[in-house]
N, C-alpha and C positions, 0 to 999 in steps of 0.2 A: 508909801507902798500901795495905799487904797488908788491912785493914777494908774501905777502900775497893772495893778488888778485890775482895774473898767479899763485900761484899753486890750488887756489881753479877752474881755468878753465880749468887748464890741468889733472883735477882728472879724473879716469879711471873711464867709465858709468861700473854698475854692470852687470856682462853677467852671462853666465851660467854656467861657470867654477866657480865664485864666489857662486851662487845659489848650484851649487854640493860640495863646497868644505863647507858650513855652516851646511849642510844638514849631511855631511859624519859623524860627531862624533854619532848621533840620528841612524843612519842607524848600524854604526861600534857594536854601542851598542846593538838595536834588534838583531843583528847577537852570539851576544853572550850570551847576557841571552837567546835566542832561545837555541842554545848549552846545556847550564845549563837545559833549560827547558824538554829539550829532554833526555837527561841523566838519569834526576829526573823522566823518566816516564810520559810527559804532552805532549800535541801536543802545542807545540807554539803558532800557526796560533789559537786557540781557545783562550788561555789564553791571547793572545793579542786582540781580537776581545772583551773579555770581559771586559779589562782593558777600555776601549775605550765604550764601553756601559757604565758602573759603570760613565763612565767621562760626556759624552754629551747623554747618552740615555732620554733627556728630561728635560722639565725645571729648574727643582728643580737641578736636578744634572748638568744642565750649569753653573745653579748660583753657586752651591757650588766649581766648578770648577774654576768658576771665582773671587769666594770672595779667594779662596785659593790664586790664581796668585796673587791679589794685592799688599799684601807685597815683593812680588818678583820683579814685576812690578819696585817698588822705587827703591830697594834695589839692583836690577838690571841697574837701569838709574844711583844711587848716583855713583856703579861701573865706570860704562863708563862714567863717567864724568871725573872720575880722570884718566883713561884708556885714555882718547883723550890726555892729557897734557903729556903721558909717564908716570904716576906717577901709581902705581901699589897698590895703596890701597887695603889693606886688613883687616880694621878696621871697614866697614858699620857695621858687629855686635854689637860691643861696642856702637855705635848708635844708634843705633836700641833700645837697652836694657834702654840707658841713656833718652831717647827722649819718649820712654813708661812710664817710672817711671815719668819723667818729666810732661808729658797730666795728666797724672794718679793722681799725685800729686796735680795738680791744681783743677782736676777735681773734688776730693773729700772734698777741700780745702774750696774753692770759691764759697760756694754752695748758697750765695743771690746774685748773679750777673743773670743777664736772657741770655737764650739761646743766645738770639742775640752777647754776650758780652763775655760768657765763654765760648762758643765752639772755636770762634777765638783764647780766649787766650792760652785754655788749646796748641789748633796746635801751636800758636808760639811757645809757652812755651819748646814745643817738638824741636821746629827748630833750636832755640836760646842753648838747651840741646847740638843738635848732631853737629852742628856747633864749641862751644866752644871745645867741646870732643877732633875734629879734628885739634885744633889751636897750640899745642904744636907741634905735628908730622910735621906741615904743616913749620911752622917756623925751626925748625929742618931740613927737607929737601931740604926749597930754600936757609936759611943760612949756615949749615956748611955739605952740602950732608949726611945725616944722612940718611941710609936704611930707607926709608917708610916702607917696607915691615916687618924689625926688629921692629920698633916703634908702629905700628897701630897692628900687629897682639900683643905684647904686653898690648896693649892696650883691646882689648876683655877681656883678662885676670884681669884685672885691674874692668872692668864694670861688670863681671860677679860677682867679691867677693862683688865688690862696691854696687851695688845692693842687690844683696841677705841682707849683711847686714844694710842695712836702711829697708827692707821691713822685716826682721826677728826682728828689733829692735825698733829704731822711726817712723816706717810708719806702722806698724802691724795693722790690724783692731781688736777693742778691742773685745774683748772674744774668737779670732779668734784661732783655735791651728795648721790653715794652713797658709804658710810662703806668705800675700797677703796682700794687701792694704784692704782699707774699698774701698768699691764700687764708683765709680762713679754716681752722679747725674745728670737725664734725659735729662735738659737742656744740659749736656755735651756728649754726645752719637750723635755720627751720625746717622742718621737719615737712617732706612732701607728701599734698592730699592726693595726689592721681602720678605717680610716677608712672611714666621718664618726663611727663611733661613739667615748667617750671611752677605748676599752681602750689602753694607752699599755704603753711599757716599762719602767712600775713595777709591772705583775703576773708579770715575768722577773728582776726584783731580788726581789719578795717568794719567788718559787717557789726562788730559790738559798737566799735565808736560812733559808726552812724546810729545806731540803736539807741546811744546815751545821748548823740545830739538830738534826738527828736524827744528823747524824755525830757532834756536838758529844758529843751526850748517851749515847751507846752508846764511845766508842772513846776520849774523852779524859780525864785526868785529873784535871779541871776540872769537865766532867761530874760524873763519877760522884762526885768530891767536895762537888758541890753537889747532887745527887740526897739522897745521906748527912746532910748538913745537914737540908736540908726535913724528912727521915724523923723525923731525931733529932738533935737541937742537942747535944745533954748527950753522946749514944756520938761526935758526930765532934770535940769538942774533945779528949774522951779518947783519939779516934785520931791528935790532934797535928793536927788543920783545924785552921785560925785562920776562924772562924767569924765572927768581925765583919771581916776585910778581906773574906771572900767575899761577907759581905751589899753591902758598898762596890759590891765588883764588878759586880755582879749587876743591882744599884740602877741602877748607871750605864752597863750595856748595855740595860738596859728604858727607858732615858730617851734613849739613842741610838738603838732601834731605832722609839720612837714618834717620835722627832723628824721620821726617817726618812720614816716615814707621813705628816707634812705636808708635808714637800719634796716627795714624791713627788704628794699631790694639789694641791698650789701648782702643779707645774711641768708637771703632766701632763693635769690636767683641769680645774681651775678658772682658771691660766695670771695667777694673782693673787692675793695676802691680800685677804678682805674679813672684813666682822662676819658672824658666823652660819659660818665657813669649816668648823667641824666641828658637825655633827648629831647628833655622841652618840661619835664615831668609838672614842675609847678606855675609855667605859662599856660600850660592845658589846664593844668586847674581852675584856672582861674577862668577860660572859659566852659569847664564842667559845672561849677558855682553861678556861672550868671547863666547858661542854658540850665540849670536845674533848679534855677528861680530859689537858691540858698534853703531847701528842702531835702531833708532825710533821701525820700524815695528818687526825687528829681537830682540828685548828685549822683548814686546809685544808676540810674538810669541812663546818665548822661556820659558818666566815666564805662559803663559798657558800652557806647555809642560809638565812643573813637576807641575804645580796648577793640571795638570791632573791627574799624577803621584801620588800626596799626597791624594788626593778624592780618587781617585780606588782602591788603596791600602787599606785604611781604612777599605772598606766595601767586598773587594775581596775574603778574607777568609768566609765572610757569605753564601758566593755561589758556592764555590768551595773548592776544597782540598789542592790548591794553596798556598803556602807558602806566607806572604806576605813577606820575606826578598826576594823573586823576583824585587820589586818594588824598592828594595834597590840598587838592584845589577843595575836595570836599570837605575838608579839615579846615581848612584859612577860611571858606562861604561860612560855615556854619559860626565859627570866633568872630568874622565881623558883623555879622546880620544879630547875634549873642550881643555884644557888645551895642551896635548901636539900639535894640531895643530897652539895653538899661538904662543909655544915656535918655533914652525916649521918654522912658519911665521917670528918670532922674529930675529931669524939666518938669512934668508935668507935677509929679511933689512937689520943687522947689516954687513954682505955678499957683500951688494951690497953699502956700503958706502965706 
């Protein structure tokens, strides 16, 4: 544990090389859909200004900004939770999907239980979903080095058929000729912070668990022991980690905390499983996790980025001539300019070992 301890003192304060280097993929990105923009005939500098109106010009549109981030928000943290351990999960989707149907399921189910007793169960229910989901992969990874990344993205594929047919077949709501559960009942609904719009009190769950992972990750044992792993596999066995339960761990709080994210938009804003119930939810995480450099504030930040991104796009073409596949393109620059600064990163570690 004394390892554990000197590397958490001797970690580098964040300067402003680190501030321009999180910054650089969002910037890399406006540089090039400006390009596009300009090409196509538009002034940039306007169509960006509107983007950014359409997001926060006003209440209604903060909240819708903000109910958008929240499933990103989770989906985001479940990333960087298996990101801290080295483990490269790319299964939050399949979680997402399984932990939705899962809330959803109960919710429609359990319908004489009171609020007090089925809102809790249905979110377990979701937890106990995205959790198991991840147990196979996880056990696979610490026992016989099985690609995470082969497994879990497998896995999406698995939840998407898996889903669709229970919700096309025994979950169907009856007379329904759309591929959707029967509705959830009232007691099971999160309860809304700014009605009519969908901000609910799954963006007060998401703001705690980020609040526990920056405690988590500065002040606990557990922390700093899986910070050490990610750094270096080979120094934290020799400091006595048991390095493959903490992958187990880790795996299966990234698979509870995406579960999480679909309870929360089953119960909170869509008030249902259907097909289609996630749009990418834990693919974007996972570029919210590596543009927020696996930081409390920088996931937070990053998942109101494209919450912003998903809001203005929506309503962009109402007011302009603006293509919304802009919004696309801003979205796809920002994931792979994200992505190859990790791998950037990634080299220059394995570089310096």
């Amino acid at each position: 544990m004394s390892a554990v301890a000197s590397t958490a003192r001797t970690a580098p304060a964040i300067g402003w090389r680190d501030v321009a280097l999180a910054v650089a993929p969002l910037v890399l990105a406006l540089v090039v859909a400006g390009i596009v923009l300009a090409v196509a005939g538009h002034n940039p500098l306007e169509v960006y200004w509107l983007l950014l109106k359409e997001s926060f010009g006003g209440v209604k549109r903060i909240a819708a900004t903000v109910a958008a981030s929240t499933p990103l928000i989770l989906t985001g943290l479940a990333t960087a939770v298996a990101f801290r351990s080295g483990v490269f999960n790319v299964g939050v989707e399949g979680c997402v999907l399984v932990g939705g149907l899962a809330a959803a399921y109960v919710g429609f189910t359990f319908v004489g239980l009171p609020a007090t007793l089925l809102l809790p169960f249905a979110l377990g229910a979701a937890v106990i979903a995205g959790t198991l989901w991840m147990l196979v992969p996880a056990l696979l990874k610490a026992r016989l080095d099985v690609d995470e990344v082969v497994t879990t993205l497998m896995l999406n594929f698995i939840a998407v058929s898996l889903t669709a047919w229970l919700v096309n077949g025994p979950l169907l709501a009856p007379g329904s000729a759309n591929s959707a559960t029967p509705m959830v009942v009232e007691a099971a609904r999160l309860p809304r912070l700014m009605p009519p719009s969908t901000l609910n009190a799954g963006f007060l769950i998401a703001i705690a668990l980020l609040v526990l992972y920056w405690l988590w990750g500065r002040g606990t044992a557990l922390g700093l022991e899986t910070r050490l792993a990610g750094l270096n596999p080979r120094f934290a066995i020799a400091s006595g980690i048991n390095v493959p339960m903490l992958i187990i761990k880790m795996m299966l709080l990234s698979g509870a905390i995406g579960g999480l994210a679909g309870g929360i938009q089953a119960l909170g804003t869509v008030n249902r499983f259907v097909v289609g119930f996630s749009p990418g939810y834990g693919f974007t995480g996972i570029a919210v996790a590596l543009l927020g450099r696996g930081s409390a504030i920088g996931i937070l930040l990053a998942a109101l980025l494209f919450g912003a991104l998903a809001t203005s796009g929506a309503t962009i073409q109402l007011f302009s001539d603006v293509p919304i596949e802009i919004v696309n393109i801003l979205q796809g620059t920002v994931m792979i300019f994200a992505v190859a600064r990790f791998g950037w990163l990634l080299k220059q570690r394995q570089g310096g070992k």
